[in-house]
C-alpha positions in Angstrom: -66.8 76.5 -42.4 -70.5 76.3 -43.7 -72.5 73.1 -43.5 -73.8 71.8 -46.7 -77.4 71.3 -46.7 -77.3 68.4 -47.5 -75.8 67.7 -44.1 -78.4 69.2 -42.2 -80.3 66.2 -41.5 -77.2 64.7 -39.8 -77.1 67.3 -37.7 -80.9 66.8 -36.6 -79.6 63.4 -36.2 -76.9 64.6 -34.1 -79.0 66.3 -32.2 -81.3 63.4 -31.3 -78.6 61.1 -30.8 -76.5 63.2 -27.8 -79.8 64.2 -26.3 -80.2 60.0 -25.8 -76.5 59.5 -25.9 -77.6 56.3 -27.3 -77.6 55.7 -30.7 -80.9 53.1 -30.4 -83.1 55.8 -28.5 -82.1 58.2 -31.1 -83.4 55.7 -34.0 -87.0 54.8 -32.1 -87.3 58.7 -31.7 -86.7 59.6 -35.0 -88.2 56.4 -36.8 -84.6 55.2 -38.2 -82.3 52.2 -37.8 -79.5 52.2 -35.6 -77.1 51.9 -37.9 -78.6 54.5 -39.8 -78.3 57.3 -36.5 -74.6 56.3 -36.4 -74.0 56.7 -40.6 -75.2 60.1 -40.3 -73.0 61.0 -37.1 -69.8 59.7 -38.9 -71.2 61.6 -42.0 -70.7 64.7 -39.2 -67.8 63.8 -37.4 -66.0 63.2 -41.3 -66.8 67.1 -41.9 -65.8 68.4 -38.5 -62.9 66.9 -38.9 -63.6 65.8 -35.1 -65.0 62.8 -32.8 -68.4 63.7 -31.7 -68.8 60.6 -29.2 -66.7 58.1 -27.7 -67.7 54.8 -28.8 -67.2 51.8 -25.9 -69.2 48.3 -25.3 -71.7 49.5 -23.1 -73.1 52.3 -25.8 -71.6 55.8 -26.2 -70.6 59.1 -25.3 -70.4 62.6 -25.8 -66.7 64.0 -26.2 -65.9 67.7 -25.2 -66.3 68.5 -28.8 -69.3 66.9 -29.1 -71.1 68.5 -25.9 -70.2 72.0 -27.9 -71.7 71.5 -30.9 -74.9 69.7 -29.1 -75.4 72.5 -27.0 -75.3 74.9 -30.2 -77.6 72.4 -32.3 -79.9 71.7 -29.5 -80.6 75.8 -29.0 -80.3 76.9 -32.6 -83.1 73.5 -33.5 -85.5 74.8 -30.0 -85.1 78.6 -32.1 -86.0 76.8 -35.0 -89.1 75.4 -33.6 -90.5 78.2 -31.7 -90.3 80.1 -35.2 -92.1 77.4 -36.8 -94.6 77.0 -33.8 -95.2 80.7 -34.1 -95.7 80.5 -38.0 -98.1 77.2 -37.8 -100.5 79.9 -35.6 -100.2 83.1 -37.3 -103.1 83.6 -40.0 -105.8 81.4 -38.3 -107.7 80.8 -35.1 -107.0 77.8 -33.2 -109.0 77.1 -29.8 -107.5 75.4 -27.1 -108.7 73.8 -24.5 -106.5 73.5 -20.8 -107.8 71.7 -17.4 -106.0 73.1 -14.1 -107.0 73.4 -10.6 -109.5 76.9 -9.7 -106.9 77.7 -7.4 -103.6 78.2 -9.7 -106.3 79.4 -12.6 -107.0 82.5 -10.0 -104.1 83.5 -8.5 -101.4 82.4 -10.9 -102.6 81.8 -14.1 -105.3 84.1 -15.1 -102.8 87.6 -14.1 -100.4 86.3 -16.8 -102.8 85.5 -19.3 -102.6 88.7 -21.0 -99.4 88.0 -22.0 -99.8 84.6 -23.7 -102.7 86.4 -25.9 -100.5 89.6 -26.8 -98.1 86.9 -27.9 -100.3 84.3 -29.4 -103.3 86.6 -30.7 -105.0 83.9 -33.0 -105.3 81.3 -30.1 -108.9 80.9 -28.0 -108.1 79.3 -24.8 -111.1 76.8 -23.3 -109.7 76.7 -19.3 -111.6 73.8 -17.5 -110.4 74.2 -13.5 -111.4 71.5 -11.0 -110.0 68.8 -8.6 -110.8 65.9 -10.3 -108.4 64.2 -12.8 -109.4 65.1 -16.2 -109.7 62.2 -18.9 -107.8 63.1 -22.0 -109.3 61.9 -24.5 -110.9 63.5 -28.1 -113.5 65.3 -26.6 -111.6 66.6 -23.4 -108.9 68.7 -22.9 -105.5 69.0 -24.6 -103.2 70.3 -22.2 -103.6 70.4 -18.0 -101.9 71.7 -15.7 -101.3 69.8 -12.7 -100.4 69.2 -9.1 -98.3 66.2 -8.0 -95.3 63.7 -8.3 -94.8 64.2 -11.6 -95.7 61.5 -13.2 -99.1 60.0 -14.3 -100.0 57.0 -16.6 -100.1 57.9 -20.5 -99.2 61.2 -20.2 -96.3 63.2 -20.4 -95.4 65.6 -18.5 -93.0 69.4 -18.0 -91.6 70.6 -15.1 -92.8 73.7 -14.4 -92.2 74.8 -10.7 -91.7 73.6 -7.2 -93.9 75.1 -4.3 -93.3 75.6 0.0 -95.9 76.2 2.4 -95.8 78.9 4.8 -98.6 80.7 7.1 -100.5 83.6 6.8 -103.3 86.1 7.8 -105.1 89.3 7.9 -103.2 92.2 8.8 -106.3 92.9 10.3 -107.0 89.6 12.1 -107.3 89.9 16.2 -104.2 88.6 17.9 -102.0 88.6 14.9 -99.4 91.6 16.2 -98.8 89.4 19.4 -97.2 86.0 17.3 -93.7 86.4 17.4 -93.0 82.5 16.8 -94.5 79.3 15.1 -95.8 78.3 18.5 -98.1 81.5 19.0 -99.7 80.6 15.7 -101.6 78.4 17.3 -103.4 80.9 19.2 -104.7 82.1 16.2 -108.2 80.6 14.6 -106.8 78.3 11.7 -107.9 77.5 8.4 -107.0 74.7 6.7 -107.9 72.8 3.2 -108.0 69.3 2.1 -104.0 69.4 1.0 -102.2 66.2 1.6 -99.9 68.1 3.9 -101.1 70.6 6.3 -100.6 72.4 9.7 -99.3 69.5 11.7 -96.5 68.9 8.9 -96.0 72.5 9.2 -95.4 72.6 12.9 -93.5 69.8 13.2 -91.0 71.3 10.4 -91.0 74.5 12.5 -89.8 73.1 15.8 -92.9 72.7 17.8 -93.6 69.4 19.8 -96.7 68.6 22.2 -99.4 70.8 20.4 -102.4 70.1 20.6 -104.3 71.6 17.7 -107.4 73.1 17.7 -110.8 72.5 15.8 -109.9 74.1 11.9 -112.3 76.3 9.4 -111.6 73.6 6.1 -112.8 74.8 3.3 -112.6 72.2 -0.3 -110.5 74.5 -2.4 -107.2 76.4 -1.7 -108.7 79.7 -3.0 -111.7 79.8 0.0 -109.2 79.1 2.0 -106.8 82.2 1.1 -110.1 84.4 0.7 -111.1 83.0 4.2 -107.9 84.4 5.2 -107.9 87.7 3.3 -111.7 88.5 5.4 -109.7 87.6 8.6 -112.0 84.2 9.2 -108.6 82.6 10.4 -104.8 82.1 9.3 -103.8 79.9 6.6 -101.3 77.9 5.5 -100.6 79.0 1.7 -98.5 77.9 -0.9 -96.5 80.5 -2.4 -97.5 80.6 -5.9 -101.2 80.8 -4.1 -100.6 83.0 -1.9 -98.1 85.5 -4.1 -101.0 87.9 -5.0 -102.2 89.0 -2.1 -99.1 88.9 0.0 -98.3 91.8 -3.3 -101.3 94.0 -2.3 -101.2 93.2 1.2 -103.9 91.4 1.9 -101.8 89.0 3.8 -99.0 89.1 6.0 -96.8 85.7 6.2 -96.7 84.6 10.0 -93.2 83.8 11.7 -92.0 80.2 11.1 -89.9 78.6 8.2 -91.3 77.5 4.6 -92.0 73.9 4.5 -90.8 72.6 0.9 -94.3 70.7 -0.8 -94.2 67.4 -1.6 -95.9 68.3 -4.7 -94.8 70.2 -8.2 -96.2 72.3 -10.8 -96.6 70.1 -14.0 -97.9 71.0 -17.9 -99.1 67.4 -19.0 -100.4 66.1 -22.1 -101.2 62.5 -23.4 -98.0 60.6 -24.1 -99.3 58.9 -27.3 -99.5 62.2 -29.6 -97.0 65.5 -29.3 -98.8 68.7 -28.5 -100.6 70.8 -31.4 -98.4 74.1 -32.5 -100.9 76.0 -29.6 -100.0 73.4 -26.9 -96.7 73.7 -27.5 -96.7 77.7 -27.9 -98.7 77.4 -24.4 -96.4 74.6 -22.7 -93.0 77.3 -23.9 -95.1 80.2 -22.5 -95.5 78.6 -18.6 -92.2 77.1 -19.0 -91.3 81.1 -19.0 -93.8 82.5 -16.4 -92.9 79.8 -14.0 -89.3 81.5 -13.8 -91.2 84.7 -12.9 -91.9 85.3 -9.5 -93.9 88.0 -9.4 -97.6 88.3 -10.2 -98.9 90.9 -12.5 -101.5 92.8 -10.8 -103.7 95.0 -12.8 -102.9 98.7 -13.0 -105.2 101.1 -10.9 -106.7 104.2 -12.8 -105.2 107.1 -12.2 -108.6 108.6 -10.7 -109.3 105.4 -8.7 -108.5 106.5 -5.4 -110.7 109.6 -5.9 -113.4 107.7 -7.2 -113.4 105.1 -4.0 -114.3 108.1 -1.8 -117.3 109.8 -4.0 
């Protein structure tokens, strides 16, 4: 069976509707009455020859039938989308302007980079990185990137990927090949940062009681504190997307203890009163697809570089 074009629009209507699985949130989305949402879903369900939703007092929802065809409409209207996303960029250059922490912008965002532009050619990006919590408004940023709960006042905001904490050093640091447990760690000089949670979280998570911890190298920003590490100033306690890097090219060793799960996420945010230009969108997809890769690209060494390091 072939759908009528005509009955297109009930299926965007469809869509909407078993996203919400409530007919009302369905019509504020998509600007329409009610009454209208559930015309065009009997429009459907007349067609199909099928119920879409079960229809009871307290609202409605979804029957088997009607979780099959969402699932098809909701991936074949995201296809949709991406295409037309893609097409909205292709032919002129669009500059976009992100705010993230330095941090993520070193070690996790700036390797992938390369990829977004091979991908999105005609987009500029404008990164901002800092600690502070960017204003979104007309002259700042469009899109951030953020660290936290996961939710912020007027903005909305995409999961993008949980984080742990774990320690690590120098391969080269003194003392480092004698800790075989969390409690030798201690031994060790320490770095720390100004995280909300920190060595004495970590510590506690790994089983050790009655320390006493000694005075801390703090540094203001997570990447001095990993570079501190790397130059064997101390060992630190990373988190992972930090850290992934130079734990690759073994500039750091992770220690003996357990990864402590952060309290904090990942998080693509933008202001909750307009949706996202075709770019942000393009850009929000693209880290939605990174964050499910757990390896950082590193770039490739010349084939001569090793020769050319002892000349």
């Amino acid at each position: 069976m072939s759908l009528r074009p005509a009955l297109l629009p009930a299926l965007g209507v469809f869509a909407a509707a078993a996203r919400h699985q409530n007919f009302a949130h369905a019509a504020d989305e998509l600007h329409l009455t009610a009454s209208a949402v559930s015309h065009h879903v009997r429009k459907l369900e007349a067609l199909l020859g099928v119920v879409l939703f079960q229809r009871h007092a307290r609202g409605v929802k979804l029957t088997l039938e009607g979780r099959q065809l969402a699932d098809a409409a909701n991936a074949a209207l995201g296809d949709i989308d991406a295409v037309a996303s893609h097409l909205k960029l292709a032919g002129k250059t669009t500059t976009l302007r992100i705010t993230t922490l330095h941090s993520l912008a070193y070690c996790w965002l700036l390797p992938r980079l390369p990829r977004f532009c091979a991908r999105h050619p005609h987009v500029r990006l404008h990164v901002d990185t800092g600690i502070a919590l960017t204003r979104f408004d007309d002259e700042g940023p469009e899109l951030g990137i953020r660290h936290g709960p996961g939710h912020w006042a007027g903005l909305t905001a995409h999961h993008l990927m949980d984080d742990e904490l774990f320690p690590v050093a120098s391969p080269a640091l003194p003392g480092i090949d004698a800790v075989l447990e969390p409690r030798q760690i201690a031994r060790l000089p320490l770095v720390t940062d100004l995280a909300l949670q920190g060595w004495r979280e970590w510590f506690r998570a790994a089983g050790v009681r009655g320390l006493r911890l000694p005075a801390m190298h703090s540094f203001n920003d997570s990447t001095d504190a990993m570079r501190a590490a790397v130059y064997g100033v101390g060992a630190a306690l990373a988190r992972r997307h930090v850290a992934q890097p130079y734990l690759q090219r073994y500039e750091l060793v992770r220690l003996p203890g357990p990864a402590l799960k952060a309290r904090f996420a990942y998080y693509a945010v933008h202001p909750a009163h307009k949706p996202p230009s075709a770019a942000a969108q393009a850009f929000i997809d693209w880290l939605k697809e990174e964050a499910r890769d757990e390896r950082t690209p590193l770039p490739p060494m010349p084939d001569d570089f090793l020769g050319r390091r002892g000349t």
